[in-house]
N, C-alpha and C positions, 0 to 999 in steps of 0.2 A: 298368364300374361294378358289373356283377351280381357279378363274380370278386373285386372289392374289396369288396364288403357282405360275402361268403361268408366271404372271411378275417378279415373285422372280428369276425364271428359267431362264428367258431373261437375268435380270439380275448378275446374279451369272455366265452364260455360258462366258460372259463379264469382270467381276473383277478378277474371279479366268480364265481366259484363256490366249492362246499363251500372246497377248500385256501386259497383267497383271504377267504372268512371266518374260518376258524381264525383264519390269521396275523393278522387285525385283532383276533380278539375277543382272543385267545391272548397279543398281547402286550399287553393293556391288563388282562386278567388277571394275568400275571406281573408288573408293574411296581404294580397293585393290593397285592399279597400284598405285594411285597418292602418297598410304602411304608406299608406297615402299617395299609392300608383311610385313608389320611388323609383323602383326598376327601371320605370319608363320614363318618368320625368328627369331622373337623377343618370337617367343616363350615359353622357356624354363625363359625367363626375364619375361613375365606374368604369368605365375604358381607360381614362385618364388614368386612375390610380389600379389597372390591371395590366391591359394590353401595356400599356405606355408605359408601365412599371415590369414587364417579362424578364429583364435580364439586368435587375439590379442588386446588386450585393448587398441593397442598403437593408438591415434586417433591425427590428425592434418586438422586444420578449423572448420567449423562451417557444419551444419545436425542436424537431428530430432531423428535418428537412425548411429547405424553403420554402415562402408561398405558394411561387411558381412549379417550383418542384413538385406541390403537393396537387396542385391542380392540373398538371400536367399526368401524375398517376390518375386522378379522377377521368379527365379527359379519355386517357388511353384506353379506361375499361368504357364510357360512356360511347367514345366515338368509332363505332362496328361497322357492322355487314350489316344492320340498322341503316346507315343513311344512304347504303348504296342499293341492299337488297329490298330492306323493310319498306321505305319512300317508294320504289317500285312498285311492291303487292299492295300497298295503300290508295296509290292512283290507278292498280290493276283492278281494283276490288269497290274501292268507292268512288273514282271516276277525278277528273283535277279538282271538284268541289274539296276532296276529302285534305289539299294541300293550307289548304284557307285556315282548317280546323285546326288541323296541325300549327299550323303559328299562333291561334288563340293557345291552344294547351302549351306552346313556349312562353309565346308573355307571363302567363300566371305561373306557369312550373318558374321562370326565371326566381319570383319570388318563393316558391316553395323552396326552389334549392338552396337559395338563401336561408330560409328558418334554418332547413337541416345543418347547413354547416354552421349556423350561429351556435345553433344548439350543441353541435357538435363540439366547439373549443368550450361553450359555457361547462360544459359538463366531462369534457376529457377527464382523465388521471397518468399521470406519471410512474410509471413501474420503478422495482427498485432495482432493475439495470438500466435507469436511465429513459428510456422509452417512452412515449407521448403515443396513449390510446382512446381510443372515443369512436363516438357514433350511433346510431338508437341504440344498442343492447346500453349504453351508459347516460344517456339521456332521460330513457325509459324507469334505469333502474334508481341513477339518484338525482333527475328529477322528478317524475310522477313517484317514485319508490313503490315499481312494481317491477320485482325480479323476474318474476314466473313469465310477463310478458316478454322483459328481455330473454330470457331462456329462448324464446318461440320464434322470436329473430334470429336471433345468433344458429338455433337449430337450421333453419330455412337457410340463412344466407351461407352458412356450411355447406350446405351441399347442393345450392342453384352453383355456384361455383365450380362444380364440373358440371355440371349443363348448360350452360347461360355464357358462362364464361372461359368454356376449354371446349369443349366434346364437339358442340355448334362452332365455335368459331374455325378447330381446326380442319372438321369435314368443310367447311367454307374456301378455307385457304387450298388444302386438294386437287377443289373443286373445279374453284376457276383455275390452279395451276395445269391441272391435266387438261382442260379444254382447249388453254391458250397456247403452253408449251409440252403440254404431253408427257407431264411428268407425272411420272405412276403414285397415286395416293402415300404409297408406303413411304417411300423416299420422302413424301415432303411432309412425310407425317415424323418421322425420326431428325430428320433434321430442324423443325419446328421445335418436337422436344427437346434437343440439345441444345439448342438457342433460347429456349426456356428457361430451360434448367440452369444456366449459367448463368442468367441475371437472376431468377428467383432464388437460387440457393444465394446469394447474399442481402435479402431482404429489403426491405424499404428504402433504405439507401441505395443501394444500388440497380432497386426498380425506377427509383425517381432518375438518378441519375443518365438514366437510360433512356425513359421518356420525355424529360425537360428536351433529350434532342430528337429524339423520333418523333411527338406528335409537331410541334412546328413543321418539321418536316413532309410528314407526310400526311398534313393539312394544306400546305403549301400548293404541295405535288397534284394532287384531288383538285382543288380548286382551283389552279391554273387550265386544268385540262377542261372544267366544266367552264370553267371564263370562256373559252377557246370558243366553247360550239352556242354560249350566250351573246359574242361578241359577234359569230357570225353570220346568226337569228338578230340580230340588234332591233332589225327593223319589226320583228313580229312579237316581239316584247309586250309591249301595252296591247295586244288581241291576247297575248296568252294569260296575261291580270285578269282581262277582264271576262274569260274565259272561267279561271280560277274563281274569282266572286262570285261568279254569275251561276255556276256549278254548284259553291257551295251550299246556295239555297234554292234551288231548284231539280238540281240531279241533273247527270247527263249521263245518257248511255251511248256510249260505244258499240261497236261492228266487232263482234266474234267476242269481247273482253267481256265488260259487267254489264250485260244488255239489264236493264231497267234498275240502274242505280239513281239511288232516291237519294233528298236530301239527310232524312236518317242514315244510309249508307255511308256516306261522304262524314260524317259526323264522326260516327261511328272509329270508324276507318282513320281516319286523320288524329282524332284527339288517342286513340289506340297506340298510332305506329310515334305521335309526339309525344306520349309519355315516355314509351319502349327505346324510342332513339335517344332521348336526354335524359333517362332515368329519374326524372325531380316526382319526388315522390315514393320511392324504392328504397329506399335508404341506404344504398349502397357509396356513393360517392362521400357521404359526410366522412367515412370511416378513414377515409383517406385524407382528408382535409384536418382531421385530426391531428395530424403529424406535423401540421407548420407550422412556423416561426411567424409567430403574429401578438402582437402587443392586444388584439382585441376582438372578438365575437365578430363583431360587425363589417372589420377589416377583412377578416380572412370570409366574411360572406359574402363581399363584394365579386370574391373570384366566382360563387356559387353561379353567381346570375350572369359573370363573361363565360362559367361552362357552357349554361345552357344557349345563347346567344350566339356563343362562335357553333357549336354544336347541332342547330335546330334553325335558328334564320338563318346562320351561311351556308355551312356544310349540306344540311340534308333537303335547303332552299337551291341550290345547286343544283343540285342530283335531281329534284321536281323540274325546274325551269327546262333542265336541257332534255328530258324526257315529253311535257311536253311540244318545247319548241321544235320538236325536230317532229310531232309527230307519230311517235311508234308507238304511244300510248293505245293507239285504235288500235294495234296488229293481233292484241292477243294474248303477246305475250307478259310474263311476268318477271317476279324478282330480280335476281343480278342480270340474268340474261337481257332483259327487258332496258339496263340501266349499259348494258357492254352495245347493244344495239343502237341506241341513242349517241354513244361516244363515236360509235364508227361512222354511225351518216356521217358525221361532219369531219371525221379523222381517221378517214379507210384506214383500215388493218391499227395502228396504231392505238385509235380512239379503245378498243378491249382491252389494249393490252394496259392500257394507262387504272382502266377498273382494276384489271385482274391484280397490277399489283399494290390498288390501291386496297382492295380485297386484303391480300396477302399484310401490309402493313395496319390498316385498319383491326382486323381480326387478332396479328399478333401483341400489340400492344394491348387489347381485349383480355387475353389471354395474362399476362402480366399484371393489369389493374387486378383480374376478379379473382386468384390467388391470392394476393395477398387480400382483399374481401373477404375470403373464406378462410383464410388462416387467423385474421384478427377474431373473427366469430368461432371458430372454435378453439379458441385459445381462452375467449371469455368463458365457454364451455367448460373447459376442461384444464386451462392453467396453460404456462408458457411451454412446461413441457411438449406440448404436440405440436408447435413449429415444425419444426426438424420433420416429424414424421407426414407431417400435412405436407408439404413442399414433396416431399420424396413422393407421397402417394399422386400429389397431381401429376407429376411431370408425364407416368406412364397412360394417362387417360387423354392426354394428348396424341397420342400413336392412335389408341381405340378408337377416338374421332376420326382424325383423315381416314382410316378404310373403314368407316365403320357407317351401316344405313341408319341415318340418324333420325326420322320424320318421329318414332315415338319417343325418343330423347328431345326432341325438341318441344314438344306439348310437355312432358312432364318439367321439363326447365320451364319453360312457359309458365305454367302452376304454379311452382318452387318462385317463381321473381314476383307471384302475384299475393301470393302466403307472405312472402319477405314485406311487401307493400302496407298490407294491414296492421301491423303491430306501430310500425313505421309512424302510421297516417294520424294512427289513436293518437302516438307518443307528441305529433309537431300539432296539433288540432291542441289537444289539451296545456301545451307548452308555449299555446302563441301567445301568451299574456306576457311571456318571459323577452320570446321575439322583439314583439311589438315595443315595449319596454328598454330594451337595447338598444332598438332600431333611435328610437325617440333621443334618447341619452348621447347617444353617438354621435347624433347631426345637429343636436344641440353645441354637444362641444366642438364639433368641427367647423360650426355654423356656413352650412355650405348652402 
């Protein structure tokens, strides 16, 4: 086991380090330039036709689910214990500079997310029960037409999905449930899989259906609470910007936390935990986007860039503001704890308990996205046959989590999402002529 950490360690210093950042930030820059900043310019045009479009019936082409529906699955694996814990260890580790980075690596991942789901409807296929599948292992294979690479995703993203996306989230959910109510791991580890198992064993349909109403929800829930303790900082607001700016390019250390954090730190740290938290670049989320009812590429890419958006500048811009504003950033401490301690200054007793079961929902619908992740990938594996049996075998690695010490499952998940990334990066780098191309075509005819 120690020879297996070692290499995992080799490993992982490799996928998630400096060259492993470039390529993510590197190509969400290039496809930035090439789309002519649209993310950002066209902004107020994709809220319009997402946010403002969340619960309409009005549906045009062919999908399995709706758009919402399908960005709502994306959402549910993308939005974790990432914006409450990760955002934590990221301002534990590189200082508030590292929160600055983090919204660079949003703006460009917004456009990266976009290639992946362009790419993702360009290149789907239609099974012959009906079914609408995609995402790099089909992008990879019949657009670059290299199978072998698809093989190497679809291998990875199989089985990051009990690490990344079960094993980690349910030791999370546990975790804080034992601290806040004292509820013994086991319990809330059997009961997690029961409430799994019951939406997973009916499939896509009835994961979306499940998360078109949980993440509203419990985006709502999370961000009402973080408003709470920004409304009541209101006035320290612009010291804690300019705090964050001023960090990002200079460094600041902290008392007992990351004494002599550099602007490399914060760099580091930030564009790290803004990948990790809005996944654009992982290839995970297009797989799911796959599934919707979209007349066009470009359409159903527009939800990519409100993933990353509602996902990465609100959500896990939240979770930063109220940790610094209050404060606790100097104490010490780290991850959730660090983010439950934050909520309390401003919301004795209450403020934890609002993480904990933001935790609790965050994590579960996590659990929900990256199954069926991992089931679409090895299904490309191995044929539709292994549904059934992939569903059955996750549900019980859920239990294994909540009681189980998970620190070197979490490095090798860690690894496993950073192995998923590279096949990933090659496939939307070399496919952005097809983006870009789309991009062009689509705002021609819209003429927006």
């Amino acid at each position: 086991m120690d020879k297996l950490l070692e290499l995992n360690s080799s490993v992982n210093s490799f996928v998630w380090g400096p060259p492993m950042l470039v390529l993510l930030i590197g190509t969400g820059v290039y496809l930035t330039l090439r789309t002519n900043f649209f993310a950002i310019t066209k902004i107020g045009y994709v809220l319009k036709n997402t946010l403002m479009k969340m619960f309409s019936k009005e549906q045009k082409g062919e999908g399995e689910v709706t758009a919402f529906q399908a960005v709502s699955t994306a959402l549910a694996a993308t939005v974790g214990t990432g914006n409450i814990a990760g955002v934590a260890t990221a301002i534990a580790s590189g200082g508030p500079g590292a929160v600055f980075w983090m919204w660079i690596a949003a703006v460009v991942g917004m456009t990266t997310k976009f290639g992946e789901v362009v790419l993702a409807i360009k290149y789907r296929e239609k099974t012959e029960d009906g079914r609408f599948v995609g995402g790099p292992m089909y992008y990879i294979a019949n657009g670059l037409n290299q199978k072998w690479l698809a093989y190497v995703f679809a291998f990875f993203a199989a089985l990051a999905a009990f690490g990344i996306g079960n094993m980690t989230q349910s030791n999370s959910i546990a975790t804080a449930l034992d601290i806040s109510f004292n509820i013994p791991p086991l319990v809330t580890g059997l009961v997690v899989a029961v409430a799994s198992g019951i939406v997973i064993v009916g499939g896509i349909k009835r994961i979306a259906q499940v998360t078109e109403v949980l993440v509203p929800f419990m985006a709502a829930f999370y961000i009402l609470g973080g408003l709470a303790i920004i409304v009541a900082n209101i006035g320290a607001v612009p010291a804690a910007l300019k705090l964050i700016i001023s960090s990002a390019f200079t460094g600041k250390a902290a008392f007992g936390g990351f004494a002599g954090a550099t602007m490399a730190k914060a760099m580091r740290f930030g564009f790290a935990r803004g990948v990790f938290t809005n996944e654009a670049g992982l290839g995970s989320a297009p797989i799911a986007h796959a599934a919707a009812t979209t007349d066009s590429p470009v359409r159903q890419g527009l939800w990519g860039v409100f993933e990353v958006f509602i996902d990465t500048i609100i959500i896990a811009s939240i979770t930063a503001l109220a940790i610094i504003l209050t404060g606790v950033w100097e104490t010490g401490l780290s991850g959730a704890e660090l983010t439950m301690t934050a909520f309390d200054t401003v919301i004795p007793t209450f403020g934890g308990y609002i993480v904990s079961i933001g935790v609790l929902l965050f994590a579960f619908s996590t659990i929900l996205g990256w199954e069926y992740y991992g089931e679409r990938a090895a299904e490309y594996l191995f044929g539709p046959k292994v549904n059934l049996a992939y569903r059955l075998l996750f549900i019980p690695f859920v239990v294994i989590g909540a009681i189980g010490g998970l620190e070197a499952i979490w490095d090798i998940a860690d690894t496993l999402n950073g192995l998923m990334a590279i096949p990933n990066l090659i496939g939307v780098a070399l496919l952005s002529g097809v983006v870009i191309k789309e991009t062009k075509d689509f705002f021609a005819r819209e003429k927006v």
